[in-house]
C-alpha positions as CSV (number, residue, x, y, z in Angstrom):
1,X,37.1,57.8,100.1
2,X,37.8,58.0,103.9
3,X,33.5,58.3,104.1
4,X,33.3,54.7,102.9
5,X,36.1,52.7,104.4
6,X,34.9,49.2,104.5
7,X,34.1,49.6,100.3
8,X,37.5,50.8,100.1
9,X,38.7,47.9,102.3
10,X,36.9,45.5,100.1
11,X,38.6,47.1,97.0
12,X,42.3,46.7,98.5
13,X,41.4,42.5,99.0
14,X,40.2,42.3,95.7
15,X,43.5,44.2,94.7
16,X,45.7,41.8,96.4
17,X,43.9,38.8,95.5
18,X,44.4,40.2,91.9
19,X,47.7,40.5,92.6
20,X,48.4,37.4,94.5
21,X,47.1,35.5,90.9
22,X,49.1,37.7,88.3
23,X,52.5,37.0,90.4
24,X,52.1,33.4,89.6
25,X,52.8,34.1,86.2
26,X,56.1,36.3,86.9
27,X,59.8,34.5,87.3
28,X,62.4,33.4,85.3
29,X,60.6,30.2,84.5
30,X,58.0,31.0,81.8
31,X,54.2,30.1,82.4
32,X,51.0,31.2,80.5
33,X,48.0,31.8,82.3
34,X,46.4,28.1,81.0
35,X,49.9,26.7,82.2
36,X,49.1,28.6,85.7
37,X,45.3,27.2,85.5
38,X,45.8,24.0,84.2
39,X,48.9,23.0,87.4
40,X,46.7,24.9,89.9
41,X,43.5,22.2,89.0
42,X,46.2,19.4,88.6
43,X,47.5,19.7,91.7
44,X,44.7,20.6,94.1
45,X,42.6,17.6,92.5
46,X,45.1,15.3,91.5
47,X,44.7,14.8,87.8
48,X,46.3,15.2,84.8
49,X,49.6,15.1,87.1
50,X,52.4,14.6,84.2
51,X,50.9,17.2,81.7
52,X,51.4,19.6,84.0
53,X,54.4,18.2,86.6
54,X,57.0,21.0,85.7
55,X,54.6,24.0,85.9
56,X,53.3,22.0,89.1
57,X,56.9,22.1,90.6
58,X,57.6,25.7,89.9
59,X,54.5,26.7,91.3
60,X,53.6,24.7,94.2
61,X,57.6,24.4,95.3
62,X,58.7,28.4,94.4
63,X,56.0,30.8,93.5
64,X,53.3,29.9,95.9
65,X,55.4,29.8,99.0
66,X,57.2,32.9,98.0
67,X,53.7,34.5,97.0
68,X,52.6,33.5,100.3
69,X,55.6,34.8,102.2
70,X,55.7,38.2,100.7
71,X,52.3,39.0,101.6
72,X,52.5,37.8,105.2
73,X,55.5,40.2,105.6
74,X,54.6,42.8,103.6
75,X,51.1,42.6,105.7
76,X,52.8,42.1,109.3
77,X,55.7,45.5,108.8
78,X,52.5,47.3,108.0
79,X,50.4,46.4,110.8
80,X,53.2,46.7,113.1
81,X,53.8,50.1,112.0
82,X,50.2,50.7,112.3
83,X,49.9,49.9,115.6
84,X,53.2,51.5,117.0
85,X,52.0,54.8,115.4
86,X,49.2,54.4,117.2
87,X,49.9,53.3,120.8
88,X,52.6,56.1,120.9
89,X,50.6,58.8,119.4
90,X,53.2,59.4,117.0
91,X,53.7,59.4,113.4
92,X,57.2,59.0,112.7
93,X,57.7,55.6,114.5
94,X,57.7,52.4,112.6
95,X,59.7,48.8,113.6
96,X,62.6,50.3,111.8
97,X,62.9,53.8,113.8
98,X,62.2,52.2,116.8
99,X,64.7,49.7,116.6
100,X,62.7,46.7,116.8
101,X,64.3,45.7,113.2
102,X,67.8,46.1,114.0
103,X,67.2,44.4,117.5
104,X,65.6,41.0,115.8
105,X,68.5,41.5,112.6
106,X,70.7,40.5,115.6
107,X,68.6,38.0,117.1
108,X,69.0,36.5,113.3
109,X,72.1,36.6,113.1
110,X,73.1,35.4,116.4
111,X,71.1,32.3,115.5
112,X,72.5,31.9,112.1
113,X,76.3,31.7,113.8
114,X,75.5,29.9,116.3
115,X,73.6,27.2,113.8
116,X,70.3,27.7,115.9
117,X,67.3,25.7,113.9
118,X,64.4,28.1,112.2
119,X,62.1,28.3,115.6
120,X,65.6,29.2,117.6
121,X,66.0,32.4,115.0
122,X,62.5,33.6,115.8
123,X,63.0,33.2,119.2
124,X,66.1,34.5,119.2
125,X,64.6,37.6,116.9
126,X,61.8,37.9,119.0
127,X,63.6,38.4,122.5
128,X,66.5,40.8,120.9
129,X,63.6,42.6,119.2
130,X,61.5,43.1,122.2
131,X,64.5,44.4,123.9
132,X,65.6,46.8,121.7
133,X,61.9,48.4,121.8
134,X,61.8,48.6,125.3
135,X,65.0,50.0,125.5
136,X,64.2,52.8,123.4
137,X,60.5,53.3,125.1
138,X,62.7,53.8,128.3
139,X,65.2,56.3,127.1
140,X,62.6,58.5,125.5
141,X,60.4,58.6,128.6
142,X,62.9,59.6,130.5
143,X,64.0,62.1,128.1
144,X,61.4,63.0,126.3
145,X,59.5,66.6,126.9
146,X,56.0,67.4,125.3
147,X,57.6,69.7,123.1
148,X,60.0,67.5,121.4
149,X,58.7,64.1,122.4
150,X,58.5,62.9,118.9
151,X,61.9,63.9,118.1
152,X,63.3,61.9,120.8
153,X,61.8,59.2,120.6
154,X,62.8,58.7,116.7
155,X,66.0,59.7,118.2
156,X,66.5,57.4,120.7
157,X,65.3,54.6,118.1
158,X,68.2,55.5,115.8
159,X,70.2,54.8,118.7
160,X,69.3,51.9,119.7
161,X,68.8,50.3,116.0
162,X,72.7,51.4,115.4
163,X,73.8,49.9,118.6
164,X,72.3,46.5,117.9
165,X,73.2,46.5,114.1
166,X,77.2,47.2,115.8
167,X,76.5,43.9,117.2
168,X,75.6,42.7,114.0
169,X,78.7,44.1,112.5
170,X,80.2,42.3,114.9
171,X,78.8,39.0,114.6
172,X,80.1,39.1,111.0
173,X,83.6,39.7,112.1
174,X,83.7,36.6,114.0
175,X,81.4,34.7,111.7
176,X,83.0,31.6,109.8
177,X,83.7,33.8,106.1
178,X,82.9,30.2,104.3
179,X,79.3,29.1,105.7
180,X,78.1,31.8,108.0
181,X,78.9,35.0,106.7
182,X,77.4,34.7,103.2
183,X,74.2,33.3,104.9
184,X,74.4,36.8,107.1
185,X,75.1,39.2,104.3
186,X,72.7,37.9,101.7
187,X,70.0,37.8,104.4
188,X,70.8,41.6,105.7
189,X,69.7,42.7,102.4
190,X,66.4,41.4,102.1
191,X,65.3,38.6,100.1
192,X,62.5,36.2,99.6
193,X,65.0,34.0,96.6
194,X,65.1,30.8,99.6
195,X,61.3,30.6,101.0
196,X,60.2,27.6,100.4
197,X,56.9,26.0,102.1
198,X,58.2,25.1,105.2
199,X,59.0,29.2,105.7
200,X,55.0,29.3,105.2
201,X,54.3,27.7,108.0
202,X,56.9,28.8,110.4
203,X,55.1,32.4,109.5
204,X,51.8,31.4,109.6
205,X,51.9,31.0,113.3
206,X,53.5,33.8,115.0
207,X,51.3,36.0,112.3
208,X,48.3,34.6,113.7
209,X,49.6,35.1,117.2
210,X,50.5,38.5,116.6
211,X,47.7,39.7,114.5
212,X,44.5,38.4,116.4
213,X,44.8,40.4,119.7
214,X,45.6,43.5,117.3
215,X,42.0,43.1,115.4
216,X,40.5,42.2,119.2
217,X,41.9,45.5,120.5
218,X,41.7,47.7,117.8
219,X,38.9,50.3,119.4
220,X,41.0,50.8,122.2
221,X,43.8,51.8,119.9
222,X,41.2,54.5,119.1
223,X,40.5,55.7,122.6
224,X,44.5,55.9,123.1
225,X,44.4,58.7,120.4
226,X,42.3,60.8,123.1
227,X,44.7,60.5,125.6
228,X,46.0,58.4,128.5
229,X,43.7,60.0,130.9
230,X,40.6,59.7,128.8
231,X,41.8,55.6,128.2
232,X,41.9,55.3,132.5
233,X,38.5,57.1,132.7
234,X,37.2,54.6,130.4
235,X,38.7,51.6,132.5
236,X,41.3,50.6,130.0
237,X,44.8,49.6,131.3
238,X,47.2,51.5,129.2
239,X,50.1,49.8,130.3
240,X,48.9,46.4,129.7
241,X,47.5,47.6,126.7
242,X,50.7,49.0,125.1
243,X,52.9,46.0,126.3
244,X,50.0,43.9,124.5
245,X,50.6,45.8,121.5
246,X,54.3,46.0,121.5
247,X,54.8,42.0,122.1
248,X,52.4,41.3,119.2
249,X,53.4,43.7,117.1
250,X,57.0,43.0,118.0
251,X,56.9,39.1,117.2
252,X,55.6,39.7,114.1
253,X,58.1,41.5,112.7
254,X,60.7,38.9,114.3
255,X,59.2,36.2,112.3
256,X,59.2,38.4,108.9
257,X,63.1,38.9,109.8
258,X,63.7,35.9,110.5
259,X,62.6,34.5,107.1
260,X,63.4,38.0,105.0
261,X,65.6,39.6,106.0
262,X,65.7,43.7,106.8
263,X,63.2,44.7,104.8
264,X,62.6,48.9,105.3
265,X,60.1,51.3,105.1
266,X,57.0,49.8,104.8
267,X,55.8,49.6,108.5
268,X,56.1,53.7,108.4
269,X,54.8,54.5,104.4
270,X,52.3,51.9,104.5
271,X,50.2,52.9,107.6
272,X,50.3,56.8,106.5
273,X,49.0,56.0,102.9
274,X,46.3,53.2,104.6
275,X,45.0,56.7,106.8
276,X,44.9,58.5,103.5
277,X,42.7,56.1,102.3
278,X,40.5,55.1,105.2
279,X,41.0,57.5,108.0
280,X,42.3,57.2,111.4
281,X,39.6,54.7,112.9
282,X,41.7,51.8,113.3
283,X,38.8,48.9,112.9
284,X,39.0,50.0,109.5
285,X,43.0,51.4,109.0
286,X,44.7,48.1,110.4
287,X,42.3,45.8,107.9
288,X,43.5,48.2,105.0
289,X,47.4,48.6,106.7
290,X,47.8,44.6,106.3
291,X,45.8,44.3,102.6
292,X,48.4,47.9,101.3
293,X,51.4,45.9,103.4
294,X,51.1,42.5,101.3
295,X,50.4,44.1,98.0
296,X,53.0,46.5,98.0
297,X,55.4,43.9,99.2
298,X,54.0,41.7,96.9
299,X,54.8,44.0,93.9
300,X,58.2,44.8,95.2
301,X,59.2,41.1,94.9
302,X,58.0,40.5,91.8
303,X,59.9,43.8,90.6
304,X,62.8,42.6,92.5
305,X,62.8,38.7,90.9
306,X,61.7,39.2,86.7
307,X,63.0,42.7,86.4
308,X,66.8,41.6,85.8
309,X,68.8,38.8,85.3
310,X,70.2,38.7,88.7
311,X,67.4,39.5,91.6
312,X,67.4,42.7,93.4
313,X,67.4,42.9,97.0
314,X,63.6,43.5,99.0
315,X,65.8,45.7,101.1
316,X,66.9,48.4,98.4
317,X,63.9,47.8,96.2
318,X,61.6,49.2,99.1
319,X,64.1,52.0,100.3
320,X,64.6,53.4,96.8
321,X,60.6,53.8,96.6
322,X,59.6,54.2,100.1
323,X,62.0,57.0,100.7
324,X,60.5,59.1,97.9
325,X,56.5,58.6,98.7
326,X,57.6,59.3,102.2
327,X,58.3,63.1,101.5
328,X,55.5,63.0,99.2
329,X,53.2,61.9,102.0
330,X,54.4,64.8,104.2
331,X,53.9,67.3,101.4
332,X,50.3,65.8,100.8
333,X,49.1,65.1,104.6
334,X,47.9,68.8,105.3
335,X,45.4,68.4,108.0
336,X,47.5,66.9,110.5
337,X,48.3,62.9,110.8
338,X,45.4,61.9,112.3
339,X,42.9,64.1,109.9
């Protein structure tokens, strides 16, 4: 498959469009697929309004946003993990390990108690989970020998991420235990159960954002995988290049934090499984990353809202399966990561 990676590319949209359509018939609210049809042509034309106005509500008000939502995240962890794999040459870092998602959990809940509006969480996300990256980019460097550089580096992340989620622990000591600590607690577990379609568009723009100068820089992800001296000979700036990829990556996942919750696993399972698929030529593995990201994601929350009565967290949803396929990818990947 990896010698035709733009068919397989074209397969994975198809697959999440696919997927996209059959979620609009999951949820607790039952809908046939004319009821689906029939509210989706009423309300993007504006007939036959009250035949359809309750399936119109349900869909237009929960499904679609949450649809919407769960793909945007699903796509952004994996393209984040995608690209921190990359620009650090290392296969065991993802926004979780390196502490990025533990840094923006605390942006978000710093926000949340101090009543900051929607725009204030991301920022607040953004500049805590910025931080935490670059503080465990500078503790590995400085510890870090070629021997055991990947070890430290995941090691310093742990660090980091528990430090930050101490202050989150923290945050919910002091938190009012009648408005601000549910809102905290729910939302550390990961759920999509309040999107609604103002979330969409407080996602759509930091995604964009984040995403574009990823696609516009993705060869010279490649010529990183060479070496840092091979990237100077070339003429690329790797330390503009890497602060490039860490800021856009890294507000990203603040914005799916900030309307999510801690959702794990998927920016380090998803990227591995995308190379399996593709290769390690990132034109084509960040394309495939985001289209695997918001399908998987996308599954995971319908799982998570039809399967029971009462809904599942995102959070242990995706750490029950990613967990698993994780050893399984180790066991499979033979040839090396990059292979």
């Amino acid at each position: 498959m990896k010698s035709h990676p733009w068919g397989v590319t074209t397969l994975l949209a198809a697959v999440l469009v696919a997927t996209a359509f059959l979620s609009l018939l999951l949820g607790r609210y039952p809908m046939s697929l004319s009821e689906v049809l029939g509210a989706l042509s009423s309300g993007f034309t504006g007939s036959e309004r009250d035949a359809h106005s309750a399936a119109e509500t349900v869909l237009f008000n929960v499904r679609l946003p949450r649809i919407i939502v769960a793909t945007f995240v699903g796509a952004a962890l994996a393209a984040s993990g995608a690209a921190y794999q990359g620009i650090f040459k290392n296969p065991m870092v993802s926004p979780d390990l390196l502490g990025a998602s533990a840094g923006a959990s605390f942006g978000v809940a710093l926000g949340i108690m101090l009543g900051f509006p929607m725009i204030g969480i991301q920022l607040a996300a953004f500049a805590t989970g910025l931080l935490a990256v670059g503080i465990t980019v500078a503790i590995s460097a400085r510890l870090a020998r070629d021997q055991d550089s990947i070890l430290v580096m995941v090691l310093s992340g742990i660090v980091v991420g528990s430090i930050f989620m101490s202050f989150v622990t923290l945050i919910k000591s002091v938190a009012d235990p009648y408005s601000k600590l549910p809102a905290i607690t729910f939302w550390l577990m990961g759920s999509l159960s309040g999107v609604t379609s103002a979330d969409v568009g407080l996602l759509v723009l930091p995604m964009v954002i984040g995403i574009v100068p990823l696609f516009l820089l993705r060869w010279r992800m490649n010529v990183l995988s060479l070496g840092d001296e091979e990237a100077l000979a070339l003429g690329i700036n790797t330390t503009r290049l890497r602060l490039i990829v860490v800021a856009s990556s890294t507000l990203m996942i603040a914005a799916s934090v900030s309307v999510s919750g801690v959702v794990g696993w998927v920016g380090l399972v998803i990227p591995h499984f995308a190379r399996l698929l593709v290769g390690p030529d990132y034109r084509a593995l960040l394309p495939a990353s985001l289209l695997i990201g918001g399908t998987y994601l996308l599954l995971v929350d319908d799982v998570a809202r039809s399967a029971t009565a009462t809904e599942i967290p995102l959070g242990v949803l995706t750490s029950l399966i990613g967990a698993p396929f994780f050893v399984y990818l180790l066991a499979r990947v033979k040839r090396g990561w990059w292979a």
